[in-house]
Phi, psi and omega in degrees: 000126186260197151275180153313335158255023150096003179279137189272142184268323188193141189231171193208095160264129173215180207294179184232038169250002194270138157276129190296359210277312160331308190262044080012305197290314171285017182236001202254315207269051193269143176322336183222096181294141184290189193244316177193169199231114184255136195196136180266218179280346183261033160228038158291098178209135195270321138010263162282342167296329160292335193286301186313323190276309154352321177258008168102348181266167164252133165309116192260032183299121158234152184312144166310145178304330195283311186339134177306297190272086188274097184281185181243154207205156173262080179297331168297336189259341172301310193296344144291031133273341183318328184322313177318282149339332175261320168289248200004302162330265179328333189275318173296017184254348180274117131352313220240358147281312185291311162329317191056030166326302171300120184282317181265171172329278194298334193268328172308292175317303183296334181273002116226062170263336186278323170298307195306296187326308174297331155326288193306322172303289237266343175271000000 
């Protein structure tokens, strides 16, 4: 989860065979709740989309082509998932992130709390 400037807020490591959308609750559950929450199709859901109106935000969603019910988005605010998109960029220019070199978890997670950390300096 980033902020509005792409600064990162909070992580969830899971396998990398998992769909992120289960732990969607813990990250929803943040100290500073969001105004709204961007998100792409595949977090098409009505499931999640109540978890978001549950915290008080609003779904920045657009529907699957298939979907029955084609609900309407806030396309100016969609295009501010890239904010995601772009740290993930960034976190792939460290070799030993992108690499994944740390076998366990927890030693992966600190290099990037420790990569997070050098964000916030910098801003």
């Amino acid at each position: 989860m980033v902020d509005g400037l792409g600064r990162p807020l909070d992580f969830v490591l899971t396998g990398g065979q998992a769909h992120d959308a289960p732990v969607l609750p813990q990250l929803l559950n943040h100290r500073t709740p969001p105004l709204a929450v961007c998100a792409d199709k595949a977090y098409d859901s009505q499931h999640v989309r109540q978890a978001i109106k549950d915290e008080g935000a609003v779904p920045v969603i657009p529907c699957r082509i298939n979907a029955k019910n084609q609900k309407t988005y806030n396309k100016r605010l969609y295009r501010e998932r890239n904010l995601v998109e772009r740290f993930f960029c960034r976190m792939k220019d460290l070799r030993r992130l992108s690499q994944r070199f740390d076998k366990l978890a927890r030693n992966y997670l600190a290099a990037v709390h420790l990569f997070s950390i050098r964000l916030w300096l910098s801003y």
